[in-house]
C-alpha positions as CSV (number, residue, x, y, z in Angstrom):
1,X,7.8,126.8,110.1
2,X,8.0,123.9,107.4
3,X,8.4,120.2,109.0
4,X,11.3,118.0,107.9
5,X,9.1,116.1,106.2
6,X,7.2,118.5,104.0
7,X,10.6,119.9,102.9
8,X,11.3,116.4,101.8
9,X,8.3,115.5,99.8
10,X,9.2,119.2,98.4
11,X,12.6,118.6,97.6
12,X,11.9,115.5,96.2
13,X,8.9,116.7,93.7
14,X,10.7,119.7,92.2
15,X,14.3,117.9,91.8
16,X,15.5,115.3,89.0
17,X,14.6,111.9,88.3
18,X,18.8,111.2,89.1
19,X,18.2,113.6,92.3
20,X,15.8,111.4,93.6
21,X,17.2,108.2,93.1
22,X,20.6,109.5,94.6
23,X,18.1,110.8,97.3
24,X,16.9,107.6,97.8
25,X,20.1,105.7,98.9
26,X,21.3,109.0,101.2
27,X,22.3,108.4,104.4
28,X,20.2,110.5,107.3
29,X,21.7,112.2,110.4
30,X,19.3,113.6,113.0
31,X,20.1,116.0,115.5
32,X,17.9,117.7,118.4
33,X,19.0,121.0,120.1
34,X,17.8,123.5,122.7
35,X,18.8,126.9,121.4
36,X,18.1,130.3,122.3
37,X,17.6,133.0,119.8
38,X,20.7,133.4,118.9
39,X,21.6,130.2,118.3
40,X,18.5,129.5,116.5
41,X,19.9,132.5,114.1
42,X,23.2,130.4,113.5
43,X,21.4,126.9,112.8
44,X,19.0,128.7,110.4
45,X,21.9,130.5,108.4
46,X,23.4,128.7,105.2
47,X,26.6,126.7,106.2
48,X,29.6,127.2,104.9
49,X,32.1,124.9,105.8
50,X,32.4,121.0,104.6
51,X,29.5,122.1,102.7
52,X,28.2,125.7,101.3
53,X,24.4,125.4,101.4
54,X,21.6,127.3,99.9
55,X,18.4,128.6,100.9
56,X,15.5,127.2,99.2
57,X,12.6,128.2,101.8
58,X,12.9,129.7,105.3
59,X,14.1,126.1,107.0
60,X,15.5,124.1,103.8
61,X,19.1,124.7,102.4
62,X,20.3,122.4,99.6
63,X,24.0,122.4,98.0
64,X,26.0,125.0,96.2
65,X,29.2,123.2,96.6
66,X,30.5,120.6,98.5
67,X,31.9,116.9,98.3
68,X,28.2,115.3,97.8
69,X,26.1,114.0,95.3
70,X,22.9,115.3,97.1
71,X,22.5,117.5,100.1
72,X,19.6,118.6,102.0
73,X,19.2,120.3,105.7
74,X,15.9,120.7,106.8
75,X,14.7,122.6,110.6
76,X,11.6,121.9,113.0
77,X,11.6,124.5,115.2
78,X,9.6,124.5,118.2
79,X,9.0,127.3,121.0
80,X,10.1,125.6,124.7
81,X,10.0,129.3,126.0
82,X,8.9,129.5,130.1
83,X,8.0,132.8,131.5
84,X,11.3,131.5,133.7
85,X,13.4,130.7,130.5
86,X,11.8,133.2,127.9
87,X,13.8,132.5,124.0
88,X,14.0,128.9,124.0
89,X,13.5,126.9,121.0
90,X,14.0,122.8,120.4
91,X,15.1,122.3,117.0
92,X,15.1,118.8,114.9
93,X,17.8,119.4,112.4
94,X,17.7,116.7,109.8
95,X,20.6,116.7,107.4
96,X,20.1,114.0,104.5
97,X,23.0,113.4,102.8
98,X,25.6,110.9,99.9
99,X,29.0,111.3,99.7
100,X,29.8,111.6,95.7
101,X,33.4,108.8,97.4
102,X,31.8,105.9,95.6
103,X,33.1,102.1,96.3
104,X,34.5,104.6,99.4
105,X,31.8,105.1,100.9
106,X,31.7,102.8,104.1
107,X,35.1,103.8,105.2
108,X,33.5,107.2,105.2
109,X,30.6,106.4,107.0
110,X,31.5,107.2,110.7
111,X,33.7,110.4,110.4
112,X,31.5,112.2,107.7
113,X,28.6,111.4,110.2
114,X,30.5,113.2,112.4
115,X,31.0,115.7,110.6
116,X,28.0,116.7,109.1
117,X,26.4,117.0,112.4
118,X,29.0,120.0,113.4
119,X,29.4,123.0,111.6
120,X,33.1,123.2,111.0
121,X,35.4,121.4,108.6
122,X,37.0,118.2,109.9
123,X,40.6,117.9,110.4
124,X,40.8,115.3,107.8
125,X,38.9,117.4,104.9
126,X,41.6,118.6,102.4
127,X,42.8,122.7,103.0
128,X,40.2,123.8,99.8
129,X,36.4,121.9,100.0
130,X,36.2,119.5,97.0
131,X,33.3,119.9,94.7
132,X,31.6,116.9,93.8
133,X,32.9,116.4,90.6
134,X,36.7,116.9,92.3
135,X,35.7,113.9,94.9
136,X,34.1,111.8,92.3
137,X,37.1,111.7,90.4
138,X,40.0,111.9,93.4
139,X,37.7,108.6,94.6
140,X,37.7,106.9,91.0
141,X,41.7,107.0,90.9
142,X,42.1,105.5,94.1
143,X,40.5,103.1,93.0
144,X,42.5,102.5,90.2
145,X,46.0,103.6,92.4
146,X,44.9,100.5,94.6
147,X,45.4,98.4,91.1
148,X,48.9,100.4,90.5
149,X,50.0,100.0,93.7
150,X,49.9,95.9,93.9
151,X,51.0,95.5,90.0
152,X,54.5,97.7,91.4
153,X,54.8,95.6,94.5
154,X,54.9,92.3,93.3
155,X,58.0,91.8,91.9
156,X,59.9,93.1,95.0
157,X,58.1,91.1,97.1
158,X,58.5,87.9,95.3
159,X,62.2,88.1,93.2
160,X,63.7,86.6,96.7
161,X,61.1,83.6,96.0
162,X,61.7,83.3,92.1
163,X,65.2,83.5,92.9
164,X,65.8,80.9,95.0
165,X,63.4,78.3,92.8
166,X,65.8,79.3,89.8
167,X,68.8,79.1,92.1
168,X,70.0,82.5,91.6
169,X,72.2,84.8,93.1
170,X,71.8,88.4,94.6
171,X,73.7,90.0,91.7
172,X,71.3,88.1,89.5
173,X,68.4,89.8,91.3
174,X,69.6,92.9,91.0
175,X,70.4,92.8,87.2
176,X,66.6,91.4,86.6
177,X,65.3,94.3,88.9
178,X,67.7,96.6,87.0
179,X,66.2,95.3,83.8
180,X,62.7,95.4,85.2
181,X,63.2,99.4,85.0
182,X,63.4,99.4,80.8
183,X,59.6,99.4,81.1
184,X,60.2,103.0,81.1
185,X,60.3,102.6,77.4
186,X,56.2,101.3,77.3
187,X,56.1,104.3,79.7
188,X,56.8,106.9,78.1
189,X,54.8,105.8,74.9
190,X,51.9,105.5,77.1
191,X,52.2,109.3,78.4
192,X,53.3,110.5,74.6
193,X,49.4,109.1,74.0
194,X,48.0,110.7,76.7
195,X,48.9,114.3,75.4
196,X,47.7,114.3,72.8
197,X,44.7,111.2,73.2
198,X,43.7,112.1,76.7
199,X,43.8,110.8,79.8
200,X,40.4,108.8,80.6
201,X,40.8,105.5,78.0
202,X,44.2,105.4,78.1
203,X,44.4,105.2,81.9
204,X,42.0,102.4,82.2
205,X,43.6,100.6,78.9
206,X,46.9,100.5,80.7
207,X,45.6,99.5,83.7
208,X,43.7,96.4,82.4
209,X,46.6,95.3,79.7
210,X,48.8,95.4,83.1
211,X,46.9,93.4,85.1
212,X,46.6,90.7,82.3
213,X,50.8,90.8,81.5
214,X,51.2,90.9,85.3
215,X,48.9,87.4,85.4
216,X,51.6,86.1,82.6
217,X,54.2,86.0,85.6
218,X,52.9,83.1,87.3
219,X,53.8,80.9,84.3
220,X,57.4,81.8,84.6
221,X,59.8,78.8,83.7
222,X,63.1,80.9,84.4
223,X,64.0,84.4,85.7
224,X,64.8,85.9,82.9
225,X,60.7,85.1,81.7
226,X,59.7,86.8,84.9
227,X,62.2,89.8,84.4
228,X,60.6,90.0,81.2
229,X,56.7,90.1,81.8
230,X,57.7,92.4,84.9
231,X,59.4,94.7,82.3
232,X,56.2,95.0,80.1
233,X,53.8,95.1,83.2
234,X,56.0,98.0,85.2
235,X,56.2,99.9,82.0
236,X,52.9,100.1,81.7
237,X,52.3,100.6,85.6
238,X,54.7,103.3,85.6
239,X,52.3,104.7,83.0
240,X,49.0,104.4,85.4
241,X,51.1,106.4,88.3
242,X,51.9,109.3,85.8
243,X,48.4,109.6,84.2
244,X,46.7,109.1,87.9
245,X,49.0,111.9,89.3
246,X,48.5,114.4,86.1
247,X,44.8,113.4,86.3
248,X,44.5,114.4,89.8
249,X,46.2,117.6,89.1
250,X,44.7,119.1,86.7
251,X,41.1,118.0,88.6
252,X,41.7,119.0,92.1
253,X,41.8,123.1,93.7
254,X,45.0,125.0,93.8
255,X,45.1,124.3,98.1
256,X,44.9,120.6,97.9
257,X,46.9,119.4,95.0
258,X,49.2,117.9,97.6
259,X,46.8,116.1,99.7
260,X,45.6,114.5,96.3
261,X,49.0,113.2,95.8
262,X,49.1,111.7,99.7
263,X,45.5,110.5,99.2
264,X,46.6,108.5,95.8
265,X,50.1,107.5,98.0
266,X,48.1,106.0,100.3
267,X,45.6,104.1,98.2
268,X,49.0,102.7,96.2
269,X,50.3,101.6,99.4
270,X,47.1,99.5,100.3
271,X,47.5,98.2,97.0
272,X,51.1,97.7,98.0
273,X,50.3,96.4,101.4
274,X,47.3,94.0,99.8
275,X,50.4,92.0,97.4
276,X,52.3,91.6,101.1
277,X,49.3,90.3,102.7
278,X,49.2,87.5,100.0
279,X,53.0,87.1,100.3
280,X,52.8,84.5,103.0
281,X,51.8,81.8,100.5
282,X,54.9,81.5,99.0
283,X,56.0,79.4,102.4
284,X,53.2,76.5,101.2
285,X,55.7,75.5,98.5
286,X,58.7,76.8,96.7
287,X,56.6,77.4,93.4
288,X,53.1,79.5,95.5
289,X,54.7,82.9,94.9
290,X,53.5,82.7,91.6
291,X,49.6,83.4,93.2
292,X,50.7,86.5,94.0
293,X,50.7,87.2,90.4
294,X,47.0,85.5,89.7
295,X,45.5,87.8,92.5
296,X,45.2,91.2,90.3
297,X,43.3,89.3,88.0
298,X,40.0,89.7,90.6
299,X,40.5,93.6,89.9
300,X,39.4,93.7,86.3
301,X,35.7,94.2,86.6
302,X,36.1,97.0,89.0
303,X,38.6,98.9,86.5
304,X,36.0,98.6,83.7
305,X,33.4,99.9,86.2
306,X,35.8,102.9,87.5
307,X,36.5,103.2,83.4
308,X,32.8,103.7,82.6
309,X,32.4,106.6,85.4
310,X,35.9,108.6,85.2
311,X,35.2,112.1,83.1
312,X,37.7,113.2,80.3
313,X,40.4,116.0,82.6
314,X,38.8,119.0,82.5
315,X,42.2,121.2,81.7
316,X,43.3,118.9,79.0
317,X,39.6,119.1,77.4
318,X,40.3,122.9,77.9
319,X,43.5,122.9,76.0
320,X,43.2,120.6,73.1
321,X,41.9,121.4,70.0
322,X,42.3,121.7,66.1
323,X,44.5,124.7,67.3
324,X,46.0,124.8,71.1
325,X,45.6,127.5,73.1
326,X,49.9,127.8,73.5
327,X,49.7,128.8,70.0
328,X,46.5,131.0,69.5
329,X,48.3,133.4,72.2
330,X,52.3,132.9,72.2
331,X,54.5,134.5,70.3
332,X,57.7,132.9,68.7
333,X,59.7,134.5,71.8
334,X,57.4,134.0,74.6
335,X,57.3,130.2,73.3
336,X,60.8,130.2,73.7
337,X,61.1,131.5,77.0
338,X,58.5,128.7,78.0
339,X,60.9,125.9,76.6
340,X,63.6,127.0,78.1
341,X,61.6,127.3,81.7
342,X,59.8,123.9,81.3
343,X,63.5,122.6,80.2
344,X,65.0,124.1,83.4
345,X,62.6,122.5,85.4
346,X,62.7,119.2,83.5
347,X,66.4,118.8,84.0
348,X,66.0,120.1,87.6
349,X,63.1,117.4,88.5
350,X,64.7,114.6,86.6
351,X,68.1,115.2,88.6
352,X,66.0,115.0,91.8
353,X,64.2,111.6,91.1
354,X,67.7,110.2,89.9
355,X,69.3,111.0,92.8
356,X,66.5,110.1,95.3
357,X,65.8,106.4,93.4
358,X,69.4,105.5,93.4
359,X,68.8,105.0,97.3
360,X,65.0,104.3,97.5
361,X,64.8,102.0,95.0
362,X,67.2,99.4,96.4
363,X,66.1,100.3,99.8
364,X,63.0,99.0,99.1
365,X,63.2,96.1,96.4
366,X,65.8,94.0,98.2
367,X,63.9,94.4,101.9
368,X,62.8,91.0,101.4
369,X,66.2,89.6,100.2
370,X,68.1,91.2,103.5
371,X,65.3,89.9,106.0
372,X,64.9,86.3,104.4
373,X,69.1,85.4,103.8
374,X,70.6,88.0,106.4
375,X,68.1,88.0,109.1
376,X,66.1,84.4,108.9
377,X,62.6,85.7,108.6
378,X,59.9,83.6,106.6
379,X,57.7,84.8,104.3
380,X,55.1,84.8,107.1
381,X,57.6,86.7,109.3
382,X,58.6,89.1,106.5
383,X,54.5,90.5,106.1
384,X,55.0,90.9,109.8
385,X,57.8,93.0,110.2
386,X,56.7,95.0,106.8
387,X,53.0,95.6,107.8
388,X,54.5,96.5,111.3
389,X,57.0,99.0,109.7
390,X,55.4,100.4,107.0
391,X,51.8,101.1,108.2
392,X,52.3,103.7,110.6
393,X,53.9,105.6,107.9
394,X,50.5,106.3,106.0
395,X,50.1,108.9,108.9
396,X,53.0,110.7,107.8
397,X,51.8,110.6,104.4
398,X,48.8,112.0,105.3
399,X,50.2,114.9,106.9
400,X,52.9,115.4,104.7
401,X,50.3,116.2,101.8
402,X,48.6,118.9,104.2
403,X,51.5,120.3,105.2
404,X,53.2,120.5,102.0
405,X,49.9,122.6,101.1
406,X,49.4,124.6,104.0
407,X,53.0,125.1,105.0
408,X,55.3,124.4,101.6
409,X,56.5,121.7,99.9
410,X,60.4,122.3,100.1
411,X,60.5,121.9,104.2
412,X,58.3,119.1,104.1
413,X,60.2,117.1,101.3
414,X,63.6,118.1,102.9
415,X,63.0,116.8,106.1
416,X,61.8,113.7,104.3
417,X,65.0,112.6,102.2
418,X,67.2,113.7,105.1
419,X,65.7,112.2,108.0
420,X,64.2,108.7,106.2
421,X,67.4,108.0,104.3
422,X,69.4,108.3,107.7
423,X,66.6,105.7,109.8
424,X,66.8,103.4,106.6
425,X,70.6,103.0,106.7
426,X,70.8,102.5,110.5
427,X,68.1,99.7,109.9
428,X,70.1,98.0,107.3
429,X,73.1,97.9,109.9
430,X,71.0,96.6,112.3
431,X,69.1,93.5,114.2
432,X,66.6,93.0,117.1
433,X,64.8,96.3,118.0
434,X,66.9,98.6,116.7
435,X,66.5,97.5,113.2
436,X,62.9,97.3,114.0
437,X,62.8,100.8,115.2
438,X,65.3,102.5,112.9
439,X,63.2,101.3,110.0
440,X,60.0,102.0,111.6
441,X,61.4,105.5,111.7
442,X,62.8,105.6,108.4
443,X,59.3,104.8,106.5
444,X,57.5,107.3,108.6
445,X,59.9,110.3,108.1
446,X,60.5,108.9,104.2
447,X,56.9,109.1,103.7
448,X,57.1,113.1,103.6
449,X,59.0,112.9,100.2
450,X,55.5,112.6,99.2
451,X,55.9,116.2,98.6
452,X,57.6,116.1,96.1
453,X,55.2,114.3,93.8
454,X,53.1,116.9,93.5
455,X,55.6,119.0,91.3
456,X,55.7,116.8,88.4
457,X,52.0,117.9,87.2
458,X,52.6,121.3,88.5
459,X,55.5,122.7,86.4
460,X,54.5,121.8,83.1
461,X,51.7,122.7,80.7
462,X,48.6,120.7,79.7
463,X,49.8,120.1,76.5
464,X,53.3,118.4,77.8
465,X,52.5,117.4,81.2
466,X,51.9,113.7,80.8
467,X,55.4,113.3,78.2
468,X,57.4,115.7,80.5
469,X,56.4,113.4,83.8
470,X,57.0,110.3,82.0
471,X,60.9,111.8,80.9
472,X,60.9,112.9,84.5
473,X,60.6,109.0,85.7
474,X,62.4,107.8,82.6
475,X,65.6,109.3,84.8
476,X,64.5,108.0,88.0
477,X,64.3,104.7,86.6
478,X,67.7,105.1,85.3
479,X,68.6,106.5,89.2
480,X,66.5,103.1,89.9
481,X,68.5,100.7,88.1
482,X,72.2,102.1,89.0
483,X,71.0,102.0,92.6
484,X,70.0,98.6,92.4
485,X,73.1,97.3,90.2
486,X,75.4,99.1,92.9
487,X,73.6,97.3,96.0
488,X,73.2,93.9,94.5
489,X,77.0,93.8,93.3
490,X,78.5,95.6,97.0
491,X,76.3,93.6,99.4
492,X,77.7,90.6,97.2
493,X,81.3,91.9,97.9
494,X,81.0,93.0,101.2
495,X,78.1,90.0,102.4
496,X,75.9,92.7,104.3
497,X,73.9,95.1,102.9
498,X,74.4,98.0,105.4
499,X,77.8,98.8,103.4
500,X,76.0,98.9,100.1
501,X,73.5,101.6,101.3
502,X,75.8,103.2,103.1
503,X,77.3,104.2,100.1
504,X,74.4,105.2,98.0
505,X,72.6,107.3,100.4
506,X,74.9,109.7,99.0
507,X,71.9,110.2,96.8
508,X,69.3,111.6,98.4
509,X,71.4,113.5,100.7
510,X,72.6,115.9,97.2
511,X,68.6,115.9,96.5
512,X,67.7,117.4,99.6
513,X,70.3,120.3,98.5
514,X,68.5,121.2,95.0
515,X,65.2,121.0,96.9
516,X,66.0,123.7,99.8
517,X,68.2,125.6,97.1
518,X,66.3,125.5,93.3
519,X,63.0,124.2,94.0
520,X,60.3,126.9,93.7
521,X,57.3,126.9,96.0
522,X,54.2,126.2,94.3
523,X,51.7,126.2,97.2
524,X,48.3,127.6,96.6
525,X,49.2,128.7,93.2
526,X,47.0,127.7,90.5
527,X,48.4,125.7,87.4
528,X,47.9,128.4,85.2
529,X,49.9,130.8,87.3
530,X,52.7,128.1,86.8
531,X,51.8,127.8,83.0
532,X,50.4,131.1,82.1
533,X,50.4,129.5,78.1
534,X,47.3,127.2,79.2
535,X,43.7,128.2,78.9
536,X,42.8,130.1,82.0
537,X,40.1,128.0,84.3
538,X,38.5,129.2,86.9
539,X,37.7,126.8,90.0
């Protein structure tokens, strides 16, 4: 048998000068077992599990495929057989290892230990094992969804704030938050681009000249400046979500498109959850909120960095060209029949966001406004109650992307707009604990709409997936600003907001009808199956 550390010096002498500096900087897990023959068989077969290994010598297995930059397993076998105990062997399995998560890394560090030491896939491991190029990119637009994620939040957070140093009204909030939503104009030029420019440059582009209009905010002199600057910024942030959902799309396995989408949910909502962890400035003075504004400003060398290492998408590389592959292979009627089904499921999607952002929208943006001038919180008091309410529901985000893979997306998404826009409107009618609970409930079960994000990228072709999205949120937006006109002008009428919502959880109640009754079920079906016009890739 060939010691651990003659495999090493082995490995390391007939790989690649990248190999062995990614070598170097691998983490090292160590295990020791007493095995009889049989077991020894297992431990010295190729895994296949978080990671598919292969042999290079009798006790050294490298990768095949697998979420890692570098792999290598390495055995020591020793005989500890007694003429009492006859077939024992003690075996040092050394497994070196580095995760290809990048700035991700540490927050991986514990479970993937764990992991790598058993041979089985972890719980938390997406339904289909990533490859490393997969996990390099899913990683990279967290990154960047982190970004997103603050630059949408910060406006909602602070408009309560801004308001009350311009000494404005509700309905004036909700016609600035209204306006806010024309950004769906810088939008949809942005994912116009992006089919036919591709998705790398632009993304990063976007994301930097957002940050920098964002940062233009905090010099406000009136709302209608701020309502402004938030209109150009959200436009193009709106942009970043589409191109960041497409991108992970057309990257990640048929099995875990999904659980990409939750991932990327829950990397927006740190971002989101990082702009209400600076929120409690804004009770220094009645002018701080505008830091909140300054603070995405720190995130523009990372987003060069993230910029440099993202790879153009592999489908939209695969489907662009001086001649597309739509029409080297469709005929005038078989490119018909693909308008009219990408036009059916345009105007079915786009219905769906409408009706689901008419109540969401609202729900969400005038939080703040309802706990600061209809329940007394403070600033400090409102990062309280939203960190309290709203973290918990990353869990259901989490499993709503497996299960939406695993088990369907319709069920999942259903249960979702039903049971989260009932919680949210008790909550809004509520005070004490049941208002704490009823929302705590209501972001939890709301999170499982995350299921239907993963549609969007699916039922549209390369060549129109990034335009078709964007006209997809163009009418969500529109759902956006009715909603929010409708609850700033009732909860004016009526003075409470529980009324107001009352009313338009109408909405998502008809959505949760063309889900369960038009929506097809795209689990596990590759994105070629759904757009048999696009160039055929295998995985």
């Amino acid at each position: 048998m060939v010691g651990a550390s003659g495999d090493r010096r082995a490995a390391i002498n007939t790989s690649t000068p990248r190999d062995r500096r990614i070598a170097t900087r691998s983490s090292t897990s160590t295990v020791v077992h007493e095995v009889d023959d049989a077991a020894l068989a297992r431990l010295s077969a190729p895994r296949d599990d978080l990671v598919r290994e292969e042999r290079q010598e009798p006790d050294r297995f490298t990768l095949a495929h697998g979420p890692f930059e570098f792999w290598e397993r390495t055995l020591r076998v020793e005989p500890l057989a007694t003429d009492t105990a006859p077939g024992l062997h003690r075996v040092v399995e050394t497994i070196e290892y580095r995760a290809a998560v990048g700035v991700w890394r540490p927050l991986f560090a514990w479970p993937l230990r764990r992991a790598v030491r058993h041979r089985r896939t972890p719980w938390w491991a997406p339904p289909d094992r990533l490859d490393a190029r997969a996990t390099t990119v899913i990683s990279l637009l967290a990154c960047i969804q982190v970004v997103d994620g603050y630059l949408g939040t910060v406006i909602s957070q602070t408009i309560t704030f801004a308001a009350d140093e311009f000494n404005r009204s509700d309905t004036a909030q909700g016609v600035t938050l209204a306006t806010v939503r024309l950004g769906i104009i810088v939008a949809l030029a942005v994912v116009a681009l992006a089919d036919r420019r591709g998705r790398r440059r632009l993304l990063t582009a976007t994301a930097l000249l957002a940050v920098a209009v964002t940062a233009l905010g905090a010099l406000s002199p009136g709302l209608w400046f701020l309502g402004g600057t938030q209109l150009v910024s959200r436009g193009l942030t709106t942009g970043m979500g589409i191109l960041i959902g497409v991108f992970a799309a057309e990257e990640l396995p048929r099995g875990s498109r999904a659980y990409g989408v939750s991932v990327l949910a829950l990397s927006a909502a740190l971002g989101a959850g990082m702009a209400v962890w600076v929120l409690p400035v804004a009770d220094i003075d009645p002018r701080a909120w505008r830091a909140v504004y300054l603070v995405p400003l720190l995130a523009v060398p990372g987003l060069v960095a993230v910029g440099r290492r993202l790879p153009e998408s592999r489908r939209f590389t695969a489907n662009t060209g001086d001649v597309s592959f739509s029409t080297r292979t469709e005929d005038n009627s078989d490119r018909e029949a693909r308008r009219r089904t990408e036009g059916r499921r345009l105007l079915l999607l786009a219905v769906t966001a409408f009706l689901l952002l008419v109540f969401a929208a609202p729900a969400s943006q005038f939080q703040n406004d309802f706990l600061k001038d209809h329940r007394g919180f403070s600033a400090s008091g409102i990062t309280l109650f939203t960190l309290l309410t709203t973290t918990p529901a990353g869990i259901g985000v989490f499993l709503a992307g497996r299960a939406a893979d695993t088990r369907g997306r319709r069920g999942v998404a259903a249960l979702g707009l039903l049971g989260g826009t009932a919680f949210v409107v008790v909550g809004y009618h509520a005070t004490g604990a049941l208002m704490w609970g009823s929302t705590l409930a209501g972001s939890i079960l709301g999170s499982l709409t995350v299921a239907l994000g993963v549609y969007g990228p699916e039922l549209f072709s390369t060549r129109n997936r990034a335009r078709a999205n964007g006209l997809v949120v163009t009418l969500g937006v529109a759902g956006s600003a009715t909603g929010l006109l409708l609850v700033g002008m009732l909860s004016d009428r009526f003075g409470s907001y529980g009324p107001a919502f009352t009313v338009v959880a109408i909405g998502p109640v008809l959505a949760a009808v063309l889900v369960l009754g038009w929506f097809p079920e795209t689990a596990r079906v590759e994105l070629e199956t759904l757009n048999p016009s696009d160039a055929n890739l295998s995985e």
